[in-house]
Backbone as a chain_set.jsonl record, in Angstrom:
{"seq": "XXXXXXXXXXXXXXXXXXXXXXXXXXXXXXXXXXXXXXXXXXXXXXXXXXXXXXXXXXXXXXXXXXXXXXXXXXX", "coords": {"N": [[-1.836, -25.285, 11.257], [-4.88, -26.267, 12.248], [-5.969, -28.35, 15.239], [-8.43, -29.476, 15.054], [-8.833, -29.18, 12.093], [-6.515, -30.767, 11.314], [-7.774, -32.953, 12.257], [-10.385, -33.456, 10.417], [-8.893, -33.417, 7.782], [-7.461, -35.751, 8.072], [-9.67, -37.846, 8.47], [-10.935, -37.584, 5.466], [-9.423, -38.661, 4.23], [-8.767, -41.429, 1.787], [-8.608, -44.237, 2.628], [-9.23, -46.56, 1.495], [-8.876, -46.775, -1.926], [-9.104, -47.876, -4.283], [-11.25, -49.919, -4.142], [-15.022, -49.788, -3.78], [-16.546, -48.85, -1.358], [-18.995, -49.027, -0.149], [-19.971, -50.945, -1.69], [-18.668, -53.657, -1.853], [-19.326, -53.922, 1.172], [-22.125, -54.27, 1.28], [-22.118, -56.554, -0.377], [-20.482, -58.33, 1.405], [-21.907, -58.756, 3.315], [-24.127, -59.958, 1.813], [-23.01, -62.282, 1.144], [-22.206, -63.582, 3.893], [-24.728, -63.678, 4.542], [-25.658, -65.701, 3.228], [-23.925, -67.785, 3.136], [-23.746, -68.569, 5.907], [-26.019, -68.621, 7.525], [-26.481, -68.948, 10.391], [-25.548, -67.008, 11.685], [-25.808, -63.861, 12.3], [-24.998, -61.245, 10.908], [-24.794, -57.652, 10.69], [-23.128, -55.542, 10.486], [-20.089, -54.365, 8.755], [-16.491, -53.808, 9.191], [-14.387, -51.456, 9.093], [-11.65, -52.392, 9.315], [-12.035, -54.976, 8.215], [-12.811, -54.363, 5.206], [-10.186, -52.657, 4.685], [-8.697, -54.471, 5.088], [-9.601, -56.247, 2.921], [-9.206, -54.131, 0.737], [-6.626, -54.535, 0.886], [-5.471, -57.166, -0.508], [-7.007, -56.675, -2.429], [-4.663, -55.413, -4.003], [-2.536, -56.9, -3.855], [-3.43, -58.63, -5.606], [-3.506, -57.216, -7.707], [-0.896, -56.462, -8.264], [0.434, -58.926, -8.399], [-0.683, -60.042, -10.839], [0.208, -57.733, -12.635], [3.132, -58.224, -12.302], [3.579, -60.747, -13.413], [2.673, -60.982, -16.078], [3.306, -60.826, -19.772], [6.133, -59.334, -21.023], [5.655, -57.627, -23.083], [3.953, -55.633, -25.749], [1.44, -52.807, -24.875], [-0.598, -52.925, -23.86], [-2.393, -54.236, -20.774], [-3.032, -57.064, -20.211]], "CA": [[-3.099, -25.98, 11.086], [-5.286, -26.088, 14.217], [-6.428, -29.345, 15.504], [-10.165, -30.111, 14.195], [-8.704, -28.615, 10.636], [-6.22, -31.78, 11.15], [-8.183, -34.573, 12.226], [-10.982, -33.468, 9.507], [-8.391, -33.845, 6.652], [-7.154, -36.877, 7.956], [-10.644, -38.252, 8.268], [-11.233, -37.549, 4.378], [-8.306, -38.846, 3.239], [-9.83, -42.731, 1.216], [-7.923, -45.772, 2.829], [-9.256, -47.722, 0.332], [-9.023, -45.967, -3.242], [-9.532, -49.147, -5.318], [-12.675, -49.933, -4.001], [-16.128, -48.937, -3.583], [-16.718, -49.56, 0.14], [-20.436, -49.785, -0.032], [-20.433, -52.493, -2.331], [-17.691, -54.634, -0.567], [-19.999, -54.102, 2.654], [-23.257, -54.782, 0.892], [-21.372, -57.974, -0.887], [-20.138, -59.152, 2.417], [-23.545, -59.064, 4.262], [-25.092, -60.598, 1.442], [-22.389, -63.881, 1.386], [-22.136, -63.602, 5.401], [-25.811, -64.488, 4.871], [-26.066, -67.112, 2.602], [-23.271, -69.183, 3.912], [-23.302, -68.563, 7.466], [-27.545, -67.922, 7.999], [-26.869, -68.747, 11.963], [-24.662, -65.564, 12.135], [-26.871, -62.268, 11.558], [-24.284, -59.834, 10.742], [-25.111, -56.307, 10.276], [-22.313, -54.062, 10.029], [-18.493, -54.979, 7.918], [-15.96, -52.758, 9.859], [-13.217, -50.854, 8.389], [-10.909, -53.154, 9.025], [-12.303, -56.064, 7.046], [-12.427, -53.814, 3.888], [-8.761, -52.559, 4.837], [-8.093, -56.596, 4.6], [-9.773, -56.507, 1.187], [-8.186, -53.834, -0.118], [-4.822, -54.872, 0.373], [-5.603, -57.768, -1.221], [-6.914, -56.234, -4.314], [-4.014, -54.526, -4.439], [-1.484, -57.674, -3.854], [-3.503, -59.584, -7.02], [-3.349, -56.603, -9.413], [0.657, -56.167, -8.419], [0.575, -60.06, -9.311], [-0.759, -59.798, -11.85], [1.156, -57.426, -13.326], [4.486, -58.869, -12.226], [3.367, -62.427, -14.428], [2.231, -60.183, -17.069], [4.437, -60.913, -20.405], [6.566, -57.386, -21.397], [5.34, -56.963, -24.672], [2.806, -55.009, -25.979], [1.185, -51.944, -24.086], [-2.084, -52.946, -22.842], [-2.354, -55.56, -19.528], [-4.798, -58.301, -21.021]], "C": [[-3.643, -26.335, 12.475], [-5.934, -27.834, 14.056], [-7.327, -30.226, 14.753], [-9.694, -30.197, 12.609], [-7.71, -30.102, 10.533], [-6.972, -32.974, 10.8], [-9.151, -34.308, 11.305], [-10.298, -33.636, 7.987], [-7.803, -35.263, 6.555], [-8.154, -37.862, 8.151], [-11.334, -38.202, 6.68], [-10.415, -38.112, 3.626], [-8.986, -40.782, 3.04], [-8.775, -43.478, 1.48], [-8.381, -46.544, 1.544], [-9.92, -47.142, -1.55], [-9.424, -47.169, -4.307], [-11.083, -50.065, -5.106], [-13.515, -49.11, -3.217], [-16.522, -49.722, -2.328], [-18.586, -49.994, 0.351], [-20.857, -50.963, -0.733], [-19.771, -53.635, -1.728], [-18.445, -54.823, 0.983], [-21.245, -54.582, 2.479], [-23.081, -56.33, 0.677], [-21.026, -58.984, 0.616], [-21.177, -59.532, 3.457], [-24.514, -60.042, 3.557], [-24.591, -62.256, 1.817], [-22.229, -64.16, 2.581], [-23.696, -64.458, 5.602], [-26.32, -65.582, 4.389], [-24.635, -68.273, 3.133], [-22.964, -69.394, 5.553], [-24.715, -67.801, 8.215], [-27.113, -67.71, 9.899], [-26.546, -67.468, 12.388], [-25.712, -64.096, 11.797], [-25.993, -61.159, 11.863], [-25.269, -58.926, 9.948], [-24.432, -55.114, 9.843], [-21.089, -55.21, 9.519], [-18.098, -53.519, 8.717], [-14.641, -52.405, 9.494], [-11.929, -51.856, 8.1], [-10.25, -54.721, 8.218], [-12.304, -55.574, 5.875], [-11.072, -53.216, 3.931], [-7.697, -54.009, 4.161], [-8.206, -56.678, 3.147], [-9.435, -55.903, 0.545], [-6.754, -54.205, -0.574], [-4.754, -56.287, -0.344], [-5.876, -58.02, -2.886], [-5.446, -55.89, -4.582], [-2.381, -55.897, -4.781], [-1.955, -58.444, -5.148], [-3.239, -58.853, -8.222], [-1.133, -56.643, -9.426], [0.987, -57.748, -8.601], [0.667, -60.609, -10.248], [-0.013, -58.771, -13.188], [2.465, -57.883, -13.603], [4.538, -60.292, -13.656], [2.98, -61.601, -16.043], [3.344, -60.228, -18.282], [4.956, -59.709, -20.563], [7.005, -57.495, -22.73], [3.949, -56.202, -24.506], [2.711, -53.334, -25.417], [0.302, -51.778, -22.991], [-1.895, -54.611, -21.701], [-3.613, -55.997, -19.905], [-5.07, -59.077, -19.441]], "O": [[-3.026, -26.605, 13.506], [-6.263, -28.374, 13.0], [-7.137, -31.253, 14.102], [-10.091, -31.129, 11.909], [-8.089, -30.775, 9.575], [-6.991, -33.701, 9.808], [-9.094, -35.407, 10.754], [-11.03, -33.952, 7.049], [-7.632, -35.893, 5.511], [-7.677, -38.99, 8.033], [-12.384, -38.842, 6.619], [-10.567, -38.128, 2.404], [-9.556, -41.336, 3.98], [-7.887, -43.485, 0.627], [-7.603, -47.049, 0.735], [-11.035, -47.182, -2.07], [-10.269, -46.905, -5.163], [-11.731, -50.69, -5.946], [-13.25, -48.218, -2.412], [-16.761, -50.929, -2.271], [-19.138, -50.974, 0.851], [-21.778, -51.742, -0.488], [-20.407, -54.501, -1.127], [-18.151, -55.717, 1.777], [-21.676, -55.321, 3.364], [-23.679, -57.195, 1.317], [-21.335, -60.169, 0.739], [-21.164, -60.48, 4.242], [-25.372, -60.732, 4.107], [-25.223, -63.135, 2.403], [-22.014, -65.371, 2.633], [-23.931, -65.403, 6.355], [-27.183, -66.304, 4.887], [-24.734, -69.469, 3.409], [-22.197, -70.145, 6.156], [-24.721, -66.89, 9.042], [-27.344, -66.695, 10.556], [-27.13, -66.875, 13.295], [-26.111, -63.724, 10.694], [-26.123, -60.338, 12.771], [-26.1, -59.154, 9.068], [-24.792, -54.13, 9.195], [-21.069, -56.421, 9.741], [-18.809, -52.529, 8.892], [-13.765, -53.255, 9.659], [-11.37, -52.054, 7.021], [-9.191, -55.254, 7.887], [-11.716, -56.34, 5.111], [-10.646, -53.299, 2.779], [-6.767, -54.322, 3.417], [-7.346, -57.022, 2.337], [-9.124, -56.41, -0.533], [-6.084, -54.216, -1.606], [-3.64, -56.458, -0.839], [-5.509, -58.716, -3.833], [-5.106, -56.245, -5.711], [-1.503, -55.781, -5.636], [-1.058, -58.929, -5.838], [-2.909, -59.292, -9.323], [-0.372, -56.808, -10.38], [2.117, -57.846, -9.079], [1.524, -61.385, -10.672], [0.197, -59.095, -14.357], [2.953, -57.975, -14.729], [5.386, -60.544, -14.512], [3.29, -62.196, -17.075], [4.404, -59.693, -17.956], [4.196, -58.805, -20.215], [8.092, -57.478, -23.306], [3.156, -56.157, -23.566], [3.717, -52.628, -25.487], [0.238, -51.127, -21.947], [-1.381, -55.697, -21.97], [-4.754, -55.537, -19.922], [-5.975, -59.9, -19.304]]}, "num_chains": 1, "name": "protein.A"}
């Protein structure tokens, strides 16, 4: 595999599969602006939705863990 053919697959590959990054960046510009007007953010940068994914990801594996083991479906 030649170089470019690398870093272009490892540039496609979705850090954050559980969410939709434009909404998490839209969402965070909007509450960036209503509780913090002095600040005029414009961009959210990978690494703040990196933050929020792994977070989704630590409440659903919480959530499951507390989860009774009956049934089939996770209420």
């Amino acid at each position: 595999m030649e170089t470019t053919e690398m870093t272009d697959t490892l540039k496609s590959i979705n850090t954050t599969p559980h969410l939709c990054r434009s909404k998490v960046k839209q969402t965070a510009l909007e509450i960036a602006a209503a509780i913090r007007p002095a600040n005029k953010f414009k961009r959210v940068g990978m690494s703040f939705v990196e933050r929020i994914e792994a977070k989704v990801r630590a409440a659903i594996r919480e959530e499951v863990r507390i989860h009774p083991s009956r049934g089939k479906t996770l209420l």
